[in-house]
LOLO-311202 format. One line per 2 residues: number of its first residue (from 1); their letters; for each residue x, y, z of N, C-alpha, C, CB. Coordinates in Angstrom, 1 decimal, m for minus. Glycine has a CB too. Layout:
BEGIN
NUM = a = X/Y/Z/X/Y/Z/X/Y/Z/X/Y/Z ~ ...
This chain:
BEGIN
1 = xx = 8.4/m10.2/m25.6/8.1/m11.3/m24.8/9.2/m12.2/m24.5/6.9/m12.0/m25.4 ~ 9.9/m11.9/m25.5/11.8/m12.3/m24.9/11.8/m14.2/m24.7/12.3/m11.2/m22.7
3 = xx = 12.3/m14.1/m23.1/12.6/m15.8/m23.1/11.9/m16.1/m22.1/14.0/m16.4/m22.8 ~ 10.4/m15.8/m21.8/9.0/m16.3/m21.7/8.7/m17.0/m23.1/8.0/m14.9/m21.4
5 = xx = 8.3/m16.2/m23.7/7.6/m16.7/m25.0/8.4/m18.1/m25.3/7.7/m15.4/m26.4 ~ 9.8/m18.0/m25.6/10.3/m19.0/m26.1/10.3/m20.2/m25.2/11.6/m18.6/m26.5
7 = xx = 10.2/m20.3/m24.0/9.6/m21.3/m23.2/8.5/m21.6/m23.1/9.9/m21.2/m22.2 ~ 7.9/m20.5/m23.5/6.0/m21.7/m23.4/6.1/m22.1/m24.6/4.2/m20.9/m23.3
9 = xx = 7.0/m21.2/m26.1/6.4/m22.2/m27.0/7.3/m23.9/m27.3/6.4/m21.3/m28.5 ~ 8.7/m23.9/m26.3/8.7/m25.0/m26.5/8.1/m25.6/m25.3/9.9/m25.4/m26.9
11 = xx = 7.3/m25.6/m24.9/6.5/m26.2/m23.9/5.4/m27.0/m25.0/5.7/m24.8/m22.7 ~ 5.0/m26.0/m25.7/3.7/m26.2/m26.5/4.3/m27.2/m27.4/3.1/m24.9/m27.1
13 = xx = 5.3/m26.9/m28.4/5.8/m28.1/m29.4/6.0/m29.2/m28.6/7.1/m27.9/m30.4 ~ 6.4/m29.3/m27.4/6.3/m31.1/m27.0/4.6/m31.3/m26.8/7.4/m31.7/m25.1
15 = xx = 4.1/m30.5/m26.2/2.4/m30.9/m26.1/2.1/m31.5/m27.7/1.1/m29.3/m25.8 ~ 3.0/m30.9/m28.8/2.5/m31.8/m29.6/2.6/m33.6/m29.9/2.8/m31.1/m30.5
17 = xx = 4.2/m33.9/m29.3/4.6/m35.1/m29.4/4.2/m35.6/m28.1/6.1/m35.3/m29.8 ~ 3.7/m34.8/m27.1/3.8/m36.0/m25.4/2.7/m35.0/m24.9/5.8/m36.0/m24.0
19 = xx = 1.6/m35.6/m25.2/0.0/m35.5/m24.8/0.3/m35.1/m23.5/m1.1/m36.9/m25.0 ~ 0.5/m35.8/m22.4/0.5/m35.5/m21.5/1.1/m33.5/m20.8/1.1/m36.6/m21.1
21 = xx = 2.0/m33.0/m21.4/2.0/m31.7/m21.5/1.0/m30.7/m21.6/2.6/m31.5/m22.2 ~ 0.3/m30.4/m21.1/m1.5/m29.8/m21.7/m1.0/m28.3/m21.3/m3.6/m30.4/m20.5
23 = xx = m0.2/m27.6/m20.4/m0.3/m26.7/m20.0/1.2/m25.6/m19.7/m1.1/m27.1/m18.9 ~ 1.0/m24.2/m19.8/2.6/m23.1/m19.3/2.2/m22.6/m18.1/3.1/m21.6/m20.4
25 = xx = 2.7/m22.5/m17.0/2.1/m21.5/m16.2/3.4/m20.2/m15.9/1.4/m22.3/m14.8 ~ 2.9/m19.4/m15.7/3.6/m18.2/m15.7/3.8/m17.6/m14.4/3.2/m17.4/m16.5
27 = xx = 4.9/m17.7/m13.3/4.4/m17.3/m12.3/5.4/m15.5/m12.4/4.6/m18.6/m10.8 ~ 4.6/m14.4/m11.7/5.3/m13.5/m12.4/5.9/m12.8/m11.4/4.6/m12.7/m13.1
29 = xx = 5.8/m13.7/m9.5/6.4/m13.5/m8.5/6.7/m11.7/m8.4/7.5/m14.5/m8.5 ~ 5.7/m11.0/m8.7/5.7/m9.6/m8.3/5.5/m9.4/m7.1/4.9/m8.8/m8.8
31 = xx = 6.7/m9.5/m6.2/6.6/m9.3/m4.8/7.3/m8.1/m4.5/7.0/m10.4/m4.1 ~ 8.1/m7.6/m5.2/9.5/m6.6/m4.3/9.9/m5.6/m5.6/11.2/m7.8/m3.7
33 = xx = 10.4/m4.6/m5.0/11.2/m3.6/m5.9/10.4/m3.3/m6.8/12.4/m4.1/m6.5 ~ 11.1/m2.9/m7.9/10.3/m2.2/m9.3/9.2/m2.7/m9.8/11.0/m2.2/m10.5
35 = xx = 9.0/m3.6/m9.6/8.3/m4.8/m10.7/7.3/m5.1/m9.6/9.5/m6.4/m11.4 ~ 6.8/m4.5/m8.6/6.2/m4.4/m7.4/5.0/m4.1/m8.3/6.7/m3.4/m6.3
37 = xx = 3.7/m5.0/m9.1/3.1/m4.2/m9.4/1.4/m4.5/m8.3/3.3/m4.3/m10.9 ~ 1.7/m5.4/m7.5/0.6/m6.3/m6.7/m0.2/m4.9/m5.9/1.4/m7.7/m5.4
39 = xx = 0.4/m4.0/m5.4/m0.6/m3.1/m5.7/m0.9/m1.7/m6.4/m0.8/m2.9/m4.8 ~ m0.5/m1.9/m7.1/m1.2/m0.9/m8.7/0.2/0.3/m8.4/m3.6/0.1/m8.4
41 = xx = 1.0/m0.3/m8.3/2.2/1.0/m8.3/3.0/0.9/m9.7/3.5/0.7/m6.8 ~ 2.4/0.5/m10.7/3.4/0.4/m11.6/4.2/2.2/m12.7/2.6/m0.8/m12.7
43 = xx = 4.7/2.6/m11.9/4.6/4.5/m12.2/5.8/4.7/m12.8/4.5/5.7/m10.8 ~ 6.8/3.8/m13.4/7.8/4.2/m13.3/7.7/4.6/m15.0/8.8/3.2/m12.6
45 = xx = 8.7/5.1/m15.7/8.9/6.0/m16.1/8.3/5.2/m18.1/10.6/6.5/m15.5 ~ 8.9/4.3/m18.6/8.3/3.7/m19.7/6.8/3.6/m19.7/8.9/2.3/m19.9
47 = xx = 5.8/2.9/m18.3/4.6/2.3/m18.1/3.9/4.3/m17.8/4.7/0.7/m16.4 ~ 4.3/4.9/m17.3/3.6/6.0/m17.7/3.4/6.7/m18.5/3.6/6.5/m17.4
49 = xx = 4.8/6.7/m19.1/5.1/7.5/m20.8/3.9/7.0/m21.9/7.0/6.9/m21.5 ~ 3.9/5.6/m21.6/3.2/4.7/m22.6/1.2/4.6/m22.3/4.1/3.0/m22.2
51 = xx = 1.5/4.4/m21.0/m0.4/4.5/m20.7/m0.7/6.4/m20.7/m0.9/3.8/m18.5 ~ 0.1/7.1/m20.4/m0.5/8.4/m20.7/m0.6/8.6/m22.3/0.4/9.7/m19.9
53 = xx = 0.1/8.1/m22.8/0.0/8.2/m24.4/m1.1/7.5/m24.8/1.1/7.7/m25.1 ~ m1.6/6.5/m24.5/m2.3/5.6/m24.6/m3.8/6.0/m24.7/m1.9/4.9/m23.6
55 = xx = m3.8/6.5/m23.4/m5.0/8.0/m23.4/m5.2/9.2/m23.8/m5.1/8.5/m22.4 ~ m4.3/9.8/m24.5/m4.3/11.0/m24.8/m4.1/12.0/m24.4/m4.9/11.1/m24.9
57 = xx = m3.6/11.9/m22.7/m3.6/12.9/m21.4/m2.5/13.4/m21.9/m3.5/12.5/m19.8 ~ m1.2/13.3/m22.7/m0.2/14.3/m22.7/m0.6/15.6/m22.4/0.2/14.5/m23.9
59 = xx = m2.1/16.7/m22.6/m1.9/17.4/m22.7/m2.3/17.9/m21.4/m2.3/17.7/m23.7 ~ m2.4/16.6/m20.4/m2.4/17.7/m18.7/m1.3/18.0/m18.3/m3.0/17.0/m17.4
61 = xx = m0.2/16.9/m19.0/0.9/17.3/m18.5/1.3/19.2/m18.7/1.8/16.3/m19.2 ~ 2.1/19.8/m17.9/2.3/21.4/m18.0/2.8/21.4/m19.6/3.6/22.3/m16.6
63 = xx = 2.4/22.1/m20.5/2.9/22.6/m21.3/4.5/22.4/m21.4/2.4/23.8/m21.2 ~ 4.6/21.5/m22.9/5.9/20.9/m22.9/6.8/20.6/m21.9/6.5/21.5/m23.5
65 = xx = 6.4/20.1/m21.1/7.0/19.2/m20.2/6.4/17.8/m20.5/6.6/19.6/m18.7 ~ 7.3/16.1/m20.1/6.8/15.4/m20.0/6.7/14.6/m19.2/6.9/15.2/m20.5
67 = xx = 6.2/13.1/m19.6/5.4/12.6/m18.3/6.5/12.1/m17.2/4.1/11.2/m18.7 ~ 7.9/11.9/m17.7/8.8/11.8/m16.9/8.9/13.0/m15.7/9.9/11.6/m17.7
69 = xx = 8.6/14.1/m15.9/9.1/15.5/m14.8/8.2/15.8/m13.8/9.3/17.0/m15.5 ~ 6.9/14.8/m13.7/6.1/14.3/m12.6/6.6/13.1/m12.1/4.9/14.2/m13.0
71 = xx = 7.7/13.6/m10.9/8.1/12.8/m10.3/7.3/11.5/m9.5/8.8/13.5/m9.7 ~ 8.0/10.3/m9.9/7.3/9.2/m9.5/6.8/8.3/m9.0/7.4/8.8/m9.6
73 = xx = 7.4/9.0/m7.2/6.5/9.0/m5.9/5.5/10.3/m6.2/7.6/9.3/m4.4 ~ 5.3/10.7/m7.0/3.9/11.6/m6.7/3.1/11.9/m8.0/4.2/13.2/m6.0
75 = xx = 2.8/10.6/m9.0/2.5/10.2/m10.2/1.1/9.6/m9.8/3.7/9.2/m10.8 ~ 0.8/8.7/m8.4/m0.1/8.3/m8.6/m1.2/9.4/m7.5/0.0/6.8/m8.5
77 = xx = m0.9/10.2/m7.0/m1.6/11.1/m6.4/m1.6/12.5/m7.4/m1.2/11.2/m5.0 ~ m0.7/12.3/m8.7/m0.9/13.5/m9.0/m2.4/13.0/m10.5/1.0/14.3/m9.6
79 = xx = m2.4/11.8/m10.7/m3.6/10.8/m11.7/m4.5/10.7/m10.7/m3.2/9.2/m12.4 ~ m5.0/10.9/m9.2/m6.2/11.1/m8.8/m6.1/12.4/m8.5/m6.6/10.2/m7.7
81 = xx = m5.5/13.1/m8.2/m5.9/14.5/m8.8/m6.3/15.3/m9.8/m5.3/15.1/m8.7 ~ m6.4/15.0/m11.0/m6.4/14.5/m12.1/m7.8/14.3/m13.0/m5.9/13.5/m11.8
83 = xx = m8.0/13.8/m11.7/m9.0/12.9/m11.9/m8.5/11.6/m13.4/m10.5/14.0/m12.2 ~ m7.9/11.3/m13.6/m7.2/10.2/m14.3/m7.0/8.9/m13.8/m6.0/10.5/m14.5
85 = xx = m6.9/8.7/m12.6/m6.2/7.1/m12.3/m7.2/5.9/m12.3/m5.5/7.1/m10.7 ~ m8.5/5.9/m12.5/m9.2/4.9/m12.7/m8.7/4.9/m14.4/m10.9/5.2/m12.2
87 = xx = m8.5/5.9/m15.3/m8.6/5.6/m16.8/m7.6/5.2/m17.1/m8.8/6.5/m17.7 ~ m6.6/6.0/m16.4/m5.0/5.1/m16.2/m4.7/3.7/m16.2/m4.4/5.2/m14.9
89 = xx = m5.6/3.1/m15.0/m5.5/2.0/m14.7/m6.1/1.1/m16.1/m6.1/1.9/m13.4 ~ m7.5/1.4/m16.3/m8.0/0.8/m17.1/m6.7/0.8/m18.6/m9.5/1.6/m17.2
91 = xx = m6.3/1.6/m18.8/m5.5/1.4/m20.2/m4.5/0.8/m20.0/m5.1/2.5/m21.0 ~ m3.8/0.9/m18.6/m2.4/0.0/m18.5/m3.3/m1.4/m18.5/m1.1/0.3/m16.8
93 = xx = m4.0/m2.0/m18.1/m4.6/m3.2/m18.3/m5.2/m3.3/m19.8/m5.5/m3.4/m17.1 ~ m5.2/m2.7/m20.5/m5.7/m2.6/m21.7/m4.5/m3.1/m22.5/m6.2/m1.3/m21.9
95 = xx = m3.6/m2.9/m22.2/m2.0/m2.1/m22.6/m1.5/m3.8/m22.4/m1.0/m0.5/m21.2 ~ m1.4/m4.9/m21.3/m0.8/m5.4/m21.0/m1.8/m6.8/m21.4/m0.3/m4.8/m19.9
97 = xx = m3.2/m6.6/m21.5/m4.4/m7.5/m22.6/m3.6/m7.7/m23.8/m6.0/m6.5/m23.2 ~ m3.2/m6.7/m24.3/m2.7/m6.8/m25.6/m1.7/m7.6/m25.9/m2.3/m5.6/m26.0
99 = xx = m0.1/m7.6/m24.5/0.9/m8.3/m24.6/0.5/m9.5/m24.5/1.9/m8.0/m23.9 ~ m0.9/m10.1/m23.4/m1.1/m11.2/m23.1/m1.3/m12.0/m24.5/m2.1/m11.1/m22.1
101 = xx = m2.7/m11.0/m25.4/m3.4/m12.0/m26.3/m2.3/m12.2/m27.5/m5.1/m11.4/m26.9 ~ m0.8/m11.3/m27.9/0.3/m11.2/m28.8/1.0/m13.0/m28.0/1.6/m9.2/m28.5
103 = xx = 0.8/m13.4/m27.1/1.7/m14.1/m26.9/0.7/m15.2/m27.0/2.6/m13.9/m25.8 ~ m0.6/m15.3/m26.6/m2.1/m16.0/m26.7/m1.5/m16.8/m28.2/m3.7/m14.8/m26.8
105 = xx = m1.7/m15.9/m28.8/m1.4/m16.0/m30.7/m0.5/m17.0/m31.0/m0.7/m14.7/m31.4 ~ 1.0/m16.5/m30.5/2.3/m17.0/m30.8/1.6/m18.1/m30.5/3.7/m16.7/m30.0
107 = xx = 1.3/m18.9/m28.9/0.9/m20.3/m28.6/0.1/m20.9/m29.6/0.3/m20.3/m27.4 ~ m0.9/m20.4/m29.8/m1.7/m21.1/m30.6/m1.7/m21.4/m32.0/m2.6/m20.7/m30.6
109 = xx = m0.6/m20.5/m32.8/m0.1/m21.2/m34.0/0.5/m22.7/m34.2/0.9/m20.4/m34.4 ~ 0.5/m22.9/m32.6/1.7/m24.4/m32.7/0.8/m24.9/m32.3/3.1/m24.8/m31.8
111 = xx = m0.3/m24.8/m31.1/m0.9/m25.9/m30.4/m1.9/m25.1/m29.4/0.4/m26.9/m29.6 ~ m3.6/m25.2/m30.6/m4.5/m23.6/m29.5/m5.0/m24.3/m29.3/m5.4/m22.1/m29.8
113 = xx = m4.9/m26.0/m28.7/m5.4/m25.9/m26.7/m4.6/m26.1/m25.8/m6.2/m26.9/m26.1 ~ m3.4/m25.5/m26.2/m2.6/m25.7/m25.2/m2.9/m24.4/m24.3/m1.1/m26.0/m25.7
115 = xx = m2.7/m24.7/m23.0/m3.4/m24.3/m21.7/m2.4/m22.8/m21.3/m3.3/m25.9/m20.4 ~ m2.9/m22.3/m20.7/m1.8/m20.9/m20.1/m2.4/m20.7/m19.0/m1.7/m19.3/m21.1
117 = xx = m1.6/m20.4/m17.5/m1.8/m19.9/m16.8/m0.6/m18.8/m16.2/m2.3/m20.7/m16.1 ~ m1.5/m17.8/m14.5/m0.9/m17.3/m14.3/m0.9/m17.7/m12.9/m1.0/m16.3/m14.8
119 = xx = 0.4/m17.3/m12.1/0.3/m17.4/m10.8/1.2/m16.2/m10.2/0.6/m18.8/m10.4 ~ 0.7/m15.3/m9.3/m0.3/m15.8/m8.2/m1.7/m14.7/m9.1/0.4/m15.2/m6.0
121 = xx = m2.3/m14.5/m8.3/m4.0/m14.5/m9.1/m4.2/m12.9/m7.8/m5.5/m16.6/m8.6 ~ m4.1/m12.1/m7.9/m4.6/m11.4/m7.5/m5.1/m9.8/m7.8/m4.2/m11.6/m6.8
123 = xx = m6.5/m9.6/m7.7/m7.5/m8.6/m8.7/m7.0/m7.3/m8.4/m9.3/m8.5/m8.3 ~ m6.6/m7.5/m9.8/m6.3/m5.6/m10.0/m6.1/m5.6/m11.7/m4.2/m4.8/m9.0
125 = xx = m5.7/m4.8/m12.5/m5.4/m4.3/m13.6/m4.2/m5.4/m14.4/m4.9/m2.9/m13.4 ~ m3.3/m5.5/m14.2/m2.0/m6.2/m14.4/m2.7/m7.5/m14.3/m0.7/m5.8/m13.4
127 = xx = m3.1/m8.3/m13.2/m3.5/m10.0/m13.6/m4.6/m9.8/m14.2/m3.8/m11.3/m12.2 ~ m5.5/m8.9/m14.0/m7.1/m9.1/m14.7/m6.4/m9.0/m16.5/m8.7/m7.2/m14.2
129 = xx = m5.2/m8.0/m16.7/m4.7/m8.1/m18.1/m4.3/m8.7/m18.7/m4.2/m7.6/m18.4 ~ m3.4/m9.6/m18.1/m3.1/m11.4/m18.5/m3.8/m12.0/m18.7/m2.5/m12.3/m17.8
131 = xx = m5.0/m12.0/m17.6/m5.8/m13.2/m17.7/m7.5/m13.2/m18.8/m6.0/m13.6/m16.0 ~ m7.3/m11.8/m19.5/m8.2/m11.5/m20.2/m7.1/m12.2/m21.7/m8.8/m9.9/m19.8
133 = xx = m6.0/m12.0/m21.4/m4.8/m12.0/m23.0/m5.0/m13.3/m23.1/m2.8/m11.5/m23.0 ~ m4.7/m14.0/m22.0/m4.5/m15.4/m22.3/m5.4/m16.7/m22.4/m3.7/m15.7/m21.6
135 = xx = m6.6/m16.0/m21.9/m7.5/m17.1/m22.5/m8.1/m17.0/m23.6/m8.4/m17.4/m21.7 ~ m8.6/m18.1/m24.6/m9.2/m18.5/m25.4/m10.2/m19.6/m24.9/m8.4/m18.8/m26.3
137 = xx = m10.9/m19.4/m26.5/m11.9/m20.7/m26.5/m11.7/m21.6/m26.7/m12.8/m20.8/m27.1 ~ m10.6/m21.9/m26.7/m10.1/m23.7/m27.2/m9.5/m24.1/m25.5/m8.2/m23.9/m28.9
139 = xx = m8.9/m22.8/m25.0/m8.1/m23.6/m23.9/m8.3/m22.3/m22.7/m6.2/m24.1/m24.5 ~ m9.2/m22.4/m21.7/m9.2/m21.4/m20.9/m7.8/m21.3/m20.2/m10.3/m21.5/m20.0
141 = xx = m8.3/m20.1/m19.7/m6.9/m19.5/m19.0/m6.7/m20.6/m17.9/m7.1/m17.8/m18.1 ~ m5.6/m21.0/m16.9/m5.2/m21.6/m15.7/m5.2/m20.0/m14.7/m3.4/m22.5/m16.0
143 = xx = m5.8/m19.8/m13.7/m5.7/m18.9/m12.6/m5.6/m19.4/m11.2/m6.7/m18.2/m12.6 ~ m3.8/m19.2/m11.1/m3.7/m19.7/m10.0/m3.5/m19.0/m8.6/m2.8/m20.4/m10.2
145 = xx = m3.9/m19.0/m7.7/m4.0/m18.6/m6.5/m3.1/m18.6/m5.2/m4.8/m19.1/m6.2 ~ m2.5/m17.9/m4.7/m1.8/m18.3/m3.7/m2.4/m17.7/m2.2/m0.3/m17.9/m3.9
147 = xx = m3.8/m17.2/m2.2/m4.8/m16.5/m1.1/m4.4/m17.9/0.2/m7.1/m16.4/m1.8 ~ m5.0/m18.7/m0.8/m5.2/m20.3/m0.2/m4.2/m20.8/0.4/m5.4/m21.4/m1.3
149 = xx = m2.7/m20.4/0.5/m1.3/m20.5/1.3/m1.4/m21.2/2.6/m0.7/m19.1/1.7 ~ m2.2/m20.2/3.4/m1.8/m20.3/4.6/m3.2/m20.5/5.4/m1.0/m19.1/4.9
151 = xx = m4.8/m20.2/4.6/m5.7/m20.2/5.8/m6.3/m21.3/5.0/m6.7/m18.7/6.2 ~ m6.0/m22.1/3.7/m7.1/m23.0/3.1/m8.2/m22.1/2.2/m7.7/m23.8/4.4
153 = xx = m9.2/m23.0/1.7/m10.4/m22.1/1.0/m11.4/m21.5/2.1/m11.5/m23.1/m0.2 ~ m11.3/m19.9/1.7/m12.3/m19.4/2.3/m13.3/m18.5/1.5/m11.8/m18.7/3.4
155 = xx = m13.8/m18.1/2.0/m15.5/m17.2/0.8/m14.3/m16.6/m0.1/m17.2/m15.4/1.7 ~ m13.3/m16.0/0.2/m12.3/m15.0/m0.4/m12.4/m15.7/m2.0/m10.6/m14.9/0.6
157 = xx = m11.9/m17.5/m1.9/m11.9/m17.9/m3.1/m13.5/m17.5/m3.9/m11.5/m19.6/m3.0 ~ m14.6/m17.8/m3.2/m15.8/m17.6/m3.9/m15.5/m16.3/m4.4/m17.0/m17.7/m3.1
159 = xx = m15.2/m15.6/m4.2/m15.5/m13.9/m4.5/m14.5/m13.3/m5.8/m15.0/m12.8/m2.9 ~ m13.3/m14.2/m5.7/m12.4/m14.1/m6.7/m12.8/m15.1/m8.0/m11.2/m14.4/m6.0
161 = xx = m13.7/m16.2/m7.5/m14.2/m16.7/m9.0/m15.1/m16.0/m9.8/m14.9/m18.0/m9.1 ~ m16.2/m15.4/m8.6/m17.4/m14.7/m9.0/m16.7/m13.6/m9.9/m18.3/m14.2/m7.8
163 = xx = m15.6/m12.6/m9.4/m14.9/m11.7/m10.3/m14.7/m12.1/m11.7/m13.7/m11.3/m9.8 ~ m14.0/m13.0/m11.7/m13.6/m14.0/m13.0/m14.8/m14.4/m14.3/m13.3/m15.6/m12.2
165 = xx = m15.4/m14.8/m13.4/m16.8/m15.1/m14.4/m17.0/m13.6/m14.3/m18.3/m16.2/m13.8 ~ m17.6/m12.4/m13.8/m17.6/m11.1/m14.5/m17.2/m11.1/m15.7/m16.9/m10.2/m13.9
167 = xx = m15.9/m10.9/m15.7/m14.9/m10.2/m16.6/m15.5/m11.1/m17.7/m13.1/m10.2/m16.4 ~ m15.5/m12.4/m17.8/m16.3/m13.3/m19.3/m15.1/m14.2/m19.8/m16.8/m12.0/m21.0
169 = xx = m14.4/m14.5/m18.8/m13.6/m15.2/m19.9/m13.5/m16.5/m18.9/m12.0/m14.5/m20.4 ~ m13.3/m17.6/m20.2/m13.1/m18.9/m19.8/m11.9/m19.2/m19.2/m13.1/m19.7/m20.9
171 = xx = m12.0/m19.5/m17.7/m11.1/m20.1/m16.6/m10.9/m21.0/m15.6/m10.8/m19.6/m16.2 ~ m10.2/m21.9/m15.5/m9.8/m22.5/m14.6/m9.1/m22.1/m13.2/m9.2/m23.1/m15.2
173 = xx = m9.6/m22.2/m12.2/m9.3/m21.7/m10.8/m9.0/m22.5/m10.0/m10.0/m21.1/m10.3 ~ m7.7/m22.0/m9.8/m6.7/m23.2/m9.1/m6.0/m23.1/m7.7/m5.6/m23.6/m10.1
175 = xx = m6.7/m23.2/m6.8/m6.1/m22.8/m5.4/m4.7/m23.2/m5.1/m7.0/m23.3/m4.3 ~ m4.3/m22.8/m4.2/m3.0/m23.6/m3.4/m2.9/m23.7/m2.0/m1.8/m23.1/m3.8
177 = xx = m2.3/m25.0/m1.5/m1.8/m24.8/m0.1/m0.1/m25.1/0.2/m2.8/m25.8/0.8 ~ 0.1/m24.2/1.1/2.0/m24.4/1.1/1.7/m24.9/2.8/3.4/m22.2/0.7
179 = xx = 1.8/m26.7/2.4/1.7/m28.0/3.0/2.3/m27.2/4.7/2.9/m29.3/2.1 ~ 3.4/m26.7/4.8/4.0/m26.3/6.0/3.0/m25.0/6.9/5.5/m25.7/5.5
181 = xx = 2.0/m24.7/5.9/1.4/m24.2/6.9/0.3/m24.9/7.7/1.0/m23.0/6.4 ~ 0.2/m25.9/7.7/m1.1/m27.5/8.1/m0.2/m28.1/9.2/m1.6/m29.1/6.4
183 = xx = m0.6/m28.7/10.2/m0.7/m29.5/10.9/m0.7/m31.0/10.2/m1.6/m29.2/11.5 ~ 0.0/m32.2/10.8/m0.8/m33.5/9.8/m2.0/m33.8/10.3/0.0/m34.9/9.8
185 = xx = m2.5/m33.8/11.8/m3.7/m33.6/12.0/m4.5/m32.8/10.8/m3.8/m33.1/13.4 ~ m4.2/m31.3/10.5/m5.3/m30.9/9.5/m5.4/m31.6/8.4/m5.1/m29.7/9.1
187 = xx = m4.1/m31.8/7.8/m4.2/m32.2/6.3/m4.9/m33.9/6.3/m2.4/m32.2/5.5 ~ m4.9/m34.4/7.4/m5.1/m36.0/8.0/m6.8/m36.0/7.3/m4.8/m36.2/10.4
């Protein structure tokens, strides 16, 4: 968890001396390239080695071959062929629950109400896995939104809390607007 961790926890030791600090938010700006994981492409060569292990599927792979020599533009059509990629998915979010609640921990040895969020907020495996790691009962998760950018709140936010409350965990839902897309008439 590298130099994440070490910045929320000194985030958290001043929440202990300057009250006003309540919260880390983590934005994980997966927009581009590898780390592209906003829509469920995460195939590259560690994240499959590890969720196929994870599951047990080594053994669809061909007979001693591994999961690297299913090349990685055709990894996620070769897990719905498979019939695998719903279980896939489920364990890499399983997988990444785990890093969330390892770092959940770290925080709360120093200071468990101090607050954690993520931003941007959008439903799939990877944020549903953070945001299951990082909340607790002392201090719900922060789930922040960036839907809200450009059109304001629409049912879209309703539908994304209603998901939220599904899953069971204690959260805070936190829209956004990026001011330049408003009129001052609108914002007026």
């Amino acid at each position: 968890l590298g130099q994440l961790l070490c910045e929320a926890r000194f985030a958290a030791e001043l929440s202990t001396s300057a009250p006003s600090v309540k919260a880390f938010l983590i934005d994980v700006e997966m927009y581009a390239g590898d780390m592209m994981w906003r829509w469920n492409s995460s195939f590259d060569d560690q994240t499959f080695r590890a969720v196929m292990s994870g599951m047990g599927e080594e053994q669809r792979l061909e007979q001693g071959a591994s999961p690297e020599q299913v090349p990685r533009e055709d990894r996620y059509q070769w897990l719905e062929d498979n019939g695998l990629l719903e279980d896939y998915f489920a364990t890499a979010e399983q997988q990444v629950t785990d890093i969330a609640r390892r770092f959940r921990r770290e925080i709360d040895a120093i200071a468990p109400d101090f607050q954690l969020g993520l931003l941007p907020y959008e439903p799939n495996w990877f944020y549903d896995g953070w945001i299951r790691g990082l909340a607790s009962e002392r201090a719900p998760v922060l789930v922040c939104s960036e839907e809200e950018y450009a059109s304001g709140l629409t049912p879209t936010a309703l539908a994304r809390t209603a998901r939220l409350k599904k899953m069971g965990v204690d959260f805070r839902y936190v829209p956004g607007l990026l001011i330049g897309n408003f009129s001052p008439k609108q914002l007026g």
